[in-house]
N, C-alpha and C positions, 0 to 999 in steps of 0.2 A: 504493500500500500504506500509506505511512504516512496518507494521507489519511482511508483505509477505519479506521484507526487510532485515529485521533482522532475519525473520527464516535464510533465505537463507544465511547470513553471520553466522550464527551457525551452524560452521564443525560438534557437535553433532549430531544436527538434520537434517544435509543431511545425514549423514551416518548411521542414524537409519533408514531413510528412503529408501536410498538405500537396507539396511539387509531387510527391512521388506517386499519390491517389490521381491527382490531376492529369500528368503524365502518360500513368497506364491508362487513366479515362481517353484518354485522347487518342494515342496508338490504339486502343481495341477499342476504340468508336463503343462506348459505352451510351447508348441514349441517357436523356438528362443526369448520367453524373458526370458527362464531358462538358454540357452544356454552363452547370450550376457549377462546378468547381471552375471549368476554365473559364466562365467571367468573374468569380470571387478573386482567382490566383492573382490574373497576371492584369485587372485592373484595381486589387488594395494592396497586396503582397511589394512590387516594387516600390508604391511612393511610399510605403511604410519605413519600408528600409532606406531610400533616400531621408527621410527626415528623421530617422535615427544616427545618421552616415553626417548629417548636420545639425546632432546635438537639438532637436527643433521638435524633441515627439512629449515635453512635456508639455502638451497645450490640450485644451477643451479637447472631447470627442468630436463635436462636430465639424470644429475645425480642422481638427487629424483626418476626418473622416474625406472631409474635401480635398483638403490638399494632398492625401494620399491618392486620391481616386483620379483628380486632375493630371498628379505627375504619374502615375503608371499611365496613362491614356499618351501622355506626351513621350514618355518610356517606347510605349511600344510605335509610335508613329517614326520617331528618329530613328530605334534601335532596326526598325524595318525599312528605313530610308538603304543606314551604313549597309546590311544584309545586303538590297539589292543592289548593290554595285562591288559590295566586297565577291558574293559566291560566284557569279557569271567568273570572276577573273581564275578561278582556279578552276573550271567548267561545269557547274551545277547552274543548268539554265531555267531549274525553278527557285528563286532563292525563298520566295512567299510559301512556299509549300507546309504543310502539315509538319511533318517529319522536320523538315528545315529549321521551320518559328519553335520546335519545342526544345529540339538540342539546344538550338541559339537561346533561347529565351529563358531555360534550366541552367545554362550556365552563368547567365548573368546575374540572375536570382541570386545563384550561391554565391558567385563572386562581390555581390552585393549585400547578403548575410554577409559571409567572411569580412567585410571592410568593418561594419557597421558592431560587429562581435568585436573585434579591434578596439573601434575605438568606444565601446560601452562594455568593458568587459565586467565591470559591480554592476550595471543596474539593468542589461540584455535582458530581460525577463518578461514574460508573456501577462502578466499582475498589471504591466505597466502601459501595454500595446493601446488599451479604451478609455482609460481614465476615468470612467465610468461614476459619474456621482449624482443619484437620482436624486437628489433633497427632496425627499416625498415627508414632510410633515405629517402629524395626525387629524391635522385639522383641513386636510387639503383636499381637493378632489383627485382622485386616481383615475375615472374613469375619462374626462377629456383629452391623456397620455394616450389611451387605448384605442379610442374611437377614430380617430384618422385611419386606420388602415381600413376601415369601410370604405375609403374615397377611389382606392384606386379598383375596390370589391366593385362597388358602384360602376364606374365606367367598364368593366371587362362584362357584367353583366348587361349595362344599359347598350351597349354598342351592340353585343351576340342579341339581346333583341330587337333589335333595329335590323340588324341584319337577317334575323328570319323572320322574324313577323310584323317588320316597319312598324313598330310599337317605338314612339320616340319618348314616352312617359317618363321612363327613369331620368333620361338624359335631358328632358326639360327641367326635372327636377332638382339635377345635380348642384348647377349653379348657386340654387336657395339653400341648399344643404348646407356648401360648403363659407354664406357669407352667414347665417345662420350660428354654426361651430366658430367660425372664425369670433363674431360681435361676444359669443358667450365665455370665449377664453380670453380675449381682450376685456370688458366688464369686468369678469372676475378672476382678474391677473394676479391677484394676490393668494387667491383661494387656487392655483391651481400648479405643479410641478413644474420649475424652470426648464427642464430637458421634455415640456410640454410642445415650446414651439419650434423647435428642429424639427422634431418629429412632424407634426404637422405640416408644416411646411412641405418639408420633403413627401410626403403623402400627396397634399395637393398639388404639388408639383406636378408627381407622376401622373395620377387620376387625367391633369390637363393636360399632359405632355402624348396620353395612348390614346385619347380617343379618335384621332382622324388615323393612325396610323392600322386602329385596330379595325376600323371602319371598311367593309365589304370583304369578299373574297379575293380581291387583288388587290395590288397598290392602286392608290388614289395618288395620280400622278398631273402635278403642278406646276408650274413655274418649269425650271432648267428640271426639273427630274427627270423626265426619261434622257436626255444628256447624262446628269450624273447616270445615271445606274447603266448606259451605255460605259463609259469607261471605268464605272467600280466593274462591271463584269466581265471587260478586256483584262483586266490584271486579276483577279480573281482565277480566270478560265486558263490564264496563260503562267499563274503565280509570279509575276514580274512586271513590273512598274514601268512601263515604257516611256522615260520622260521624253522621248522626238516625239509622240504627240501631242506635248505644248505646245510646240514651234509653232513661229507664224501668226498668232494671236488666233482673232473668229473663237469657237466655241472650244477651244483647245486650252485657252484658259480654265478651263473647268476640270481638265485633266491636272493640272499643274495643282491642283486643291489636295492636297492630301486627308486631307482629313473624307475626301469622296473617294479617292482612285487607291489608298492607297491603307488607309484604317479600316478601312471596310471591309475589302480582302482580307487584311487579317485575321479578323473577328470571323469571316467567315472561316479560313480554314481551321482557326483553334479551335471553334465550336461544333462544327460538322453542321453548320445550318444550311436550309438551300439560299443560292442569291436572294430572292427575292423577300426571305423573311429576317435573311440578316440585316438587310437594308431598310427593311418594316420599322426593326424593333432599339437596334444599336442607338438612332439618333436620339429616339426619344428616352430612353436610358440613360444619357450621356445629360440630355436637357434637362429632366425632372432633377438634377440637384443642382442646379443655377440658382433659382430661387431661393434654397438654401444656404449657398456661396453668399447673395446677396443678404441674407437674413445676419450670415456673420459681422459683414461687411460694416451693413448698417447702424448695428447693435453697439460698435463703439462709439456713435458720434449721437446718437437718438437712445430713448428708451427702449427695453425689448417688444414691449408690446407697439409700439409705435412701428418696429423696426418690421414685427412679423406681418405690420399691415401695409406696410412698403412693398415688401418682397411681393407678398398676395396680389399688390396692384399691379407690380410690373408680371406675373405669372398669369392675371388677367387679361393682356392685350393680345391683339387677335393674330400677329406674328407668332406669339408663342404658341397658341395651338394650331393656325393655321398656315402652318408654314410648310405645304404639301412637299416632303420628300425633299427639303433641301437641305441637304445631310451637312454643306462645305457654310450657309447659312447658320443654323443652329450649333452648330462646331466651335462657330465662329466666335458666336455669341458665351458659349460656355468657356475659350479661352479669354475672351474680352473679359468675362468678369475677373478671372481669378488672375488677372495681370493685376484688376485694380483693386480689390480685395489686400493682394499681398503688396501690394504697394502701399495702402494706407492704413495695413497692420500695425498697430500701436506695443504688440509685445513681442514680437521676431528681434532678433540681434540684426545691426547693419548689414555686416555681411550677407548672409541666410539673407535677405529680404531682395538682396539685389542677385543673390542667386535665382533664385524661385521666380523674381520678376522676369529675369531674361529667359528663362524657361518658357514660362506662359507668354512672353511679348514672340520667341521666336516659333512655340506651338500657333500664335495665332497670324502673322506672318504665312505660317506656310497651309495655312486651314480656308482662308477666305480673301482675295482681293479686297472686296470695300472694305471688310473692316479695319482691316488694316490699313487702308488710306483713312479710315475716320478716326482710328488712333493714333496714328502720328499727327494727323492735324492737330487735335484733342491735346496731344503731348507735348507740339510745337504754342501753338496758342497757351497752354498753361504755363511755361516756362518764361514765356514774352511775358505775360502778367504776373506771375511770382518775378520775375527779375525788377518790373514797374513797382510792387508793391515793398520788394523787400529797400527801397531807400523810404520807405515811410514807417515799416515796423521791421522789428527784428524777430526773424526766423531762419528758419535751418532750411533752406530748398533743396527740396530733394530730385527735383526734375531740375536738371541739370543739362546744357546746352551736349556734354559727351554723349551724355543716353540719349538727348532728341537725334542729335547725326548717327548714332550707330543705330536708330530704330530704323530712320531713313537709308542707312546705308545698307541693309540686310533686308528691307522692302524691296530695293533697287536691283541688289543683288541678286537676286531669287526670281524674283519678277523680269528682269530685263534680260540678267546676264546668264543668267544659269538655266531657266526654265524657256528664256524669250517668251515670254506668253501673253503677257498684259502691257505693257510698259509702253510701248511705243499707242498704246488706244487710249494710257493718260494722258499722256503728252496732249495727245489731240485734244483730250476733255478738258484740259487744263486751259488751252490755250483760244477753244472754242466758248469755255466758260468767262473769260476777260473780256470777251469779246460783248457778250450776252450782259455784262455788267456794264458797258457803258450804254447799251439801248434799254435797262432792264424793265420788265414789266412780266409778272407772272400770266397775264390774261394773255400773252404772245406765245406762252408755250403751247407747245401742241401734244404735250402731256395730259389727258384728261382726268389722271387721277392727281395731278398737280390742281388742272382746273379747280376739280371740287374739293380741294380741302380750303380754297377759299369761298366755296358756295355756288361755283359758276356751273350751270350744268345738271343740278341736283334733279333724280326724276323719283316723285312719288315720297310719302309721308313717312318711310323706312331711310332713306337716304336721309332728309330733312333730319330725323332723329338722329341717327350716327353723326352726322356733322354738328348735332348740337351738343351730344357728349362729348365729341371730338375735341369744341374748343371751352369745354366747361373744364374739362381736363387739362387742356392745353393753358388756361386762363390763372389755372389752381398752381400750375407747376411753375408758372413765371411769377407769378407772385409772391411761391414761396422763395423762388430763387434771388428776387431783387430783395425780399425779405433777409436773406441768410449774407447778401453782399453786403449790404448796409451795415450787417455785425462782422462783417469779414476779421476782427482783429478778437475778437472777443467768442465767438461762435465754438461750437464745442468741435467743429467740423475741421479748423483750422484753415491756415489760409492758402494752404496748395487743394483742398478739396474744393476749395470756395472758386478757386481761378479756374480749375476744373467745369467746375458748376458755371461759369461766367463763358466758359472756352466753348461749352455748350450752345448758351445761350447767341452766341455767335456765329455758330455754325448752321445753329435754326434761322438767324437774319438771314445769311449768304441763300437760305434755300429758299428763301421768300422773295430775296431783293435780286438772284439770277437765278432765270428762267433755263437753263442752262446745267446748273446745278442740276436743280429740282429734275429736268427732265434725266441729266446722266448718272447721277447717286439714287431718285427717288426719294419721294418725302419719308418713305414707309423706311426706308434703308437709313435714314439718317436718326432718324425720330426712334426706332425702336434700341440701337445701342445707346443711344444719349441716355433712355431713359435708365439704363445703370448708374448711372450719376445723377439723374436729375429724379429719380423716383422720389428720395426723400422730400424733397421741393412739394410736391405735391400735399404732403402731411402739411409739412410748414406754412404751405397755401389754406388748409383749411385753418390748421388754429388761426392765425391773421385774421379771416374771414370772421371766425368764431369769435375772436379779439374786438376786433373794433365794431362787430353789434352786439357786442354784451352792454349792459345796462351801464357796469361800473365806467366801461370808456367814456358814454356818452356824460356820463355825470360827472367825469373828472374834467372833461374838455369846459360842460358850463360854470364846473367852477374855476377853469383857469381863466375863462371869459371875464368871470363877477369882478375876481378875486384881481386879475392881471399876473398872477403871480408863473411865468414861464418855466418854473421848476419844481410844481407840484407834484409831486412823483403820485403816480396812480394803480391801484392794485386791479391789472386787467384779469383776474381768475374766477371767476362768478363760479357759484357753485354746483350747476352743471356741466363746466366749461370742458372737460375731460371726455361727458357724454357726448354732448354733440361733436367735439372731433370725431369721433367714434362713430357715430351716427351719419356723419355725411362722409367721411371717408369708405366706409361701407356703400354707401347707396354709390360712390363713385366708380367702386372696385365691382358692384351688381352689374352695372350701367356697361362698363367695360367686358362684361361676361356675358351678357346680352349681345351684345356686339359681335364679338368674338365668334359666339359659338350659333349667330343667325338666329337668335331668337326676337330682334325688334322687327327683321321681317315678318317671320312666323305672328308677330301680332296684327299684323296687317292682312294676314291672309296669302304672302307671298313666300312661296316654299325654294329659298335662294338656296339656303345651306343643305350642304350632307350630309350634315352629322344627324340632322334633324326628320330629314325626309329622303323619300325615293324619287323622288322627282325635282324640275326646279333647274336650277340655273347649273350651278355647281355639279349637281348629279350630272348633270347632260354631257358635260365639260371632262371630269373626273373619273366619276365611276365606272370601271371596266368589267364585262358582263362577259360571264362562260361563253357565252353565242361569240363574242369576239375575239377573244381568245383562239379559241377553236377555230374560227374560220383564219384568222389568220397563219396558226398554225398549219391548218390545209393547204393553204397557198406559199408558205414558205417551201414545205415540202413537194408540192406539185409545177411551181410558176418555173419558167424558164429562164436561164439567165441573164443576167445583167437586162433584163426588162422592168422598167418602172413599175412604182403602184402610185396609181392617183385618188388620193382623200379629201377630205373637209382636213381645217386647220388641226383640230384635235385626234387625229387617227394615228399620228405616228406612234403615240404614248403605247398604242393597243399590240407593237410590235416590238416594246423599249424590253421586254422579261425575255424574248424568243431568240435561241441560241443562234448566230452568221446574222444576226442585227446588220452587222456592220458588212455585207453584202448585198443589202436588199436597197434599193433607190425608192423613197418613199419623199413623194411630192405632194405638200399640205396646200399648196397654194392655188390647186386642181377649178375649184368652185371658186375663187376670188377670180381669177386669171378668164373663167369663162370662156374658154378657148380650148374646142376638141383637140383630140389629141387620139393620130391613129392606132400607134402601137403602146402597148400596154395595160396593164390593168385597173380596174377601177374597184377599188373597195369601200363597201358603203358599211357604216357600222352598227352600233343599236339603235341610237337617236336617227339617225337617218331614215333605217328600214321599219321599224315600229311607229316613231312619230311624223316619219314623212319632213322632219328638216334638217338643215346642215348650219353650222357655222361655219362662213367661208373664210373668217380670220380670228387673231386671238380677240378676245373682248376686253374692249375699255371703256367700252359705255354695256349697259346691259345688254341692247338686242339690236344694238347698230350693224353686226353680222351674225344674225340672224337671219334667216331665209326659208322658204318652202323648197323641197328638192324636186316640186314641180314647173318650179321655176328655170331647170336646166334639161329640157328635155333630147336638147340638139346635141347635150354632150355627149349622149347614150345611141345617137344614131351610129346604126350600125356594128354595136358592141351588143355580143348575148350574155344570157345569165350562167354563170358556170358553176356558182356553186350558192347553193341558199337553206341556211340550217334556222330561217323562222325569226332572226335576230342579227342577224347580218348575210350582204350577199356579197360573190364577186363576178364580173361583170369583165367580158374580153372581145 
């Protein structure tokens, strides 16, 4: 017994033992013990041992829990970079392979035990790995600790009924549930376990993080997704990272994203998943503890309760759950935080903090183009304003002009010189943007989701709404932030968070003042990383609000009037004042979840979203139906070569899972273009063959490309039916 004892107090030897269950999991393709041990191993296991290797693991759990989880994800995206260019050289032409990632990846493990045993050889101890301190009083509630894990029960139930019996009940009710739980642990924050609102957090996280991904029988493919998941499945299929198809810029950029072409593959081969469920499930995994990152983040500059309603609001905006499949996106976002997280850590040593910073600045660098242009901006503009501010107060600036050029010179690097991919399409942005600033006017762009976030364009009493929480929110976050400038010397936030907070607010003018911007970044693109920094603002917005129409203000302002007296200090804390922030930051974070997840449609009567419905905009657009599947499978296997297929804009996606993807010539612009075409095929899909219309382009207004497919009857002249499974035809 005591033997059994002291193994198990020997961090070594559980983690040997861990690698080694893992390991054999993986070689004998164990169904879920390969699955569950190899995402525990080798996404906690490494950053554990890194932040033991830097003296850095006596800290909170949840902050171990992050930062552990961040640098093994960054662990294995580098260590699988060196792999594929190290094995090719000694001739192992899969370096990505199964076999490959676990020798490589076992051995770094232990050579990362062994450093870390080194250098903690008194306190290496497994006692010490969690830190674990429930402070559950007796006077406390236990059970709002417990009930969060219903949130992510919730969605995995409410989606599987959606999916079979388009029952969207549970998932209309989700949202209430969780502002509900949220108002009752904030209330009574006193009465309730401090290690309450991690949990939570990360609970609600996940809940909003699976529901689109869990959503239908296929991917629900958006934005650049079927791109991505064209080249996560080139390196995957091939276990090797092909950097020449960066070259050139075009959509080649998107391969140069590691965090798409080149993490994903790995996840796939250490788990034994198919492509298209590794790609489902990874990002939102990766995303559900952001919220959390920012929960830490927060919680030193704000109360916790305040902090957990921060995060809830930025976990509320409709990027976060509606961020169809953009694996190199939400990546992005999750290295974006934890650069600024460990940057504005208050108990990391110097060193360790600009370790761990350059870590996550160059994990996020090589994860997403824009973000990484909106963090050097961010990092450039903070630095101009802390070097302004520091001849009026004294402080320690940490954003330092060496870290802005080496951020810039490693963006440059990677982007230009080393991937060629992006670099020469800034230039142009950069340069077509100066241009847009001395004519500027937003109503010139030809941006329509620019248009209407100023109101231009709005159709129908669902728009009208969005755009009203749009700028109630928008209203709340500038007010808290001109709020937090004002105390800039004195604010608990200090004054590099504040210049930050300012560097924002400046980057929102540039996207309102050139049209240019707006149309090359996207409001959506700039607006949702700011809100890591500018979340709190929004808190700060409402107490302000709450401030100055409480009773006591107005009463202090008439008797500074009576009295004239300019330095009557006024006690603005009314004895509600605590509720109502509470109460309207709630109904702001509802409002944003309504949003999000298409339910101020759904009040209108208008079935846009798919989380919520089988029908509708989205569904049309998104949802890929066995009928097409299938038929396009038919036609891969049957069609002749190098012969086109001609579709509506949204058909490519129904071909983005199907293995020689990257053989078949599929032309979206078939119904835009108007113009027969003799040789080739025509593929019509569900919405086509069922409802009889097509979208000839992507959509930026709702039903601007919109159409009846009777509308093209000459393109069909002369072309028969070849194949029709009832849900899609193809047509030669």
């Amino acid at each position: 017994m005591k033997l059994l004892r002291k193994y198990l107090e020997n961090k070594v030897a559980i983690i040997i033992a861990v690698l080694f269950i893992t390991d054999l999991a993986i070689l004998l393709n164990i169904p879920f013990l390969r699955q569950i041990f190899g995402f525990f191993c080798f996404t906690i296991i490494p950053g554990l041992l890194i932040l033991d290797i830097l003296k850095s693991d006596r800290i909170e759990l949840p902050k171990k829990f992050v930062l552990s989880y961040g640098l093994s994800i960054s662990s294995l995206m580098f260590i699988g970079l060196f792999l594929n260019f190290l094995y090719p050289i000694f001739g192992a032409s899969r370096p990505l392979s199964a076999i490959s990632l676990v020798i490589s990846f076992t051995l770094v493990i232990l050579f990362l035990c062994f450093i870390a045993y080194k250098r903690n050889k008194t306190e290496f101890c497994s006692s010490k790995v969690f830190n674990i301190e429930l402070g559950i009083k007796r006077d406390q509630f236990l059970s709002p600790l417990i009930f969060p894990i219903i949130f992510p029960i919730l969605t995995i139930f409410g989606v599987y009924l959606m999916n079979t019996t388009e029952n969207n009940i549970v998932l209309l009710t989700l949202p209430f549930l969780i502002v509900i739980y949220a108002a009752f642990i904030v209330y009574f924050n006193k009465r309730i376990p401090t290690v309450t609102y991690p949990v939570a957090i990360l609970m609600i996280g996940l809940a909003l993080a699976l529901i689109l991904p869990l959503r239908g029988e296929y991917m629900l493919m958006g934005g650049d997704g079927s791109i991505e998941y064209r080249y996560f499945w080139l390196t995957a299929t091939n276990a090797y990272w092909n950097i020449e198809l960066s070259r050139g810029g075009g959509i080649g950029c998107v391969n140069a994203c590691l965090s798409v072409a080149l993490l994903h593959p790995i996840f796939q081969s250490l788990l034994g998943l198919t492509s298209e469920f590794t790609y489902k499930l990874v990002t939102p995994l990766l995303l559900s503890v952001t919220p959390l990152a920012l929960f830490i983040l927060y919680k030193n500059h704000i109360k916790e309760s305040y902090a957990f309603l921060a995060a809830l609001f930025f976990a509320s905006q409709f990027n976060f759950i509606n961020c169809i499949n953009s694996a190199r996106i939400l990546i992005g976002i999750f290295f974006f935080v934890l650069a600024v997280l460990v940057f504005f850590d208050k108990e990391m040593g110097k060193l360790n903090k600009r370790i761990l910073f350059l870590i996550f600045m160059f994990s996020l660098i090589l994860s997403y183009y824009t973000y990484c242009y909106i963090f050097a901006i961010l990092m450039f503009l903070s630095w101009m304003i802390g070097s302004v501010a520091s001849k009026f107060a004294k402080f320690k600036q940490n954003i330092t002009a060496t870290l802005v050029v080496l951020c810039i010179a490693v963006v440059f690097l990677w982007w230009s010189q080393i991937t060629e991919s992006h670099f020469t399409t800034t230039i142009r942005f950069i340069e077509n943007t100066f241009v847009s600033l001395i004519r500027a006017s937003l109503a010139e762009s030809s941006d329509i989701m620019a248009q209407k976030a100023i109101g231009i364009g709005l159709e129908g009493a669902p728009e009208i709404l969005n755009f009203v929480i749009y700028y109630i929110t928008l209203i709340l976050i500038v007010i808290g932030s001109i709020d937090l400038i004002k105390r800039w010397k004195t604010s608990d936030f200090g004054v590099e968070y504040t210049a930050m907070v300012l560097s924002c607010l400046i980057l929102w003018t540039l996207m309102i003042v050139a049209p240019y911007i707006s149309e090359g970044f996207g409001l959506e693109r700039a607006y949702f990383p700011t809100l890591i920094v500018l979340a709190p603002s929004m808190i700060i917005g409402v107490q302000v609000i709450c401030r100055l129409s409480s009773f006591e203000t107005w009463n202090c302002i008439k008797q500074r009037l009576k009295t004239s007296v300019k330095q009557l200090k006024c006690d603005y804390h009314s004895r509600d004042y605590h509720k109502f922030v509470i109460l309207i930051t709630l109904v702001v974070v509802i409002l944003n979840l309504f949003v999000a997840t298409g339910i101020t449609y759904q009040m209108f009567g208008n079935h846009r979203s798919v989380i919520l419905n089988s029908d509708g905009l989205q569904y049309d657009i998104w949802y890929i139906h066995l009928e097409e599947i299938d038929a396009a499978k038919w036609l891969t296997n049957n069609m002749e070569k190098n012969v086109p297929i001609y579709t509506d804009a949204y058909t490519p996606t129904r071909f983005s899972t199907l293995r020689g993807k990257e053989k078949i010539t599929v032309y979206n612009r078939f119904f835009k273009d108007n113009i027969p075409r003799e040789n080739g095929y025509i593929f019509l899909r569900y919405q086509n063959v069922v409802d009889g219309t097509v979208y000839t382009w992507y959509v930026r207004k709702e039903w601007s490309e919109y159409m009846p497919l009777t509308k093209y009857p000459h393109l069909f002249i002369g072309k028969s039916k070849i194949y029709d499974n009832g849900g899609s035809e193809v047509w030669r």
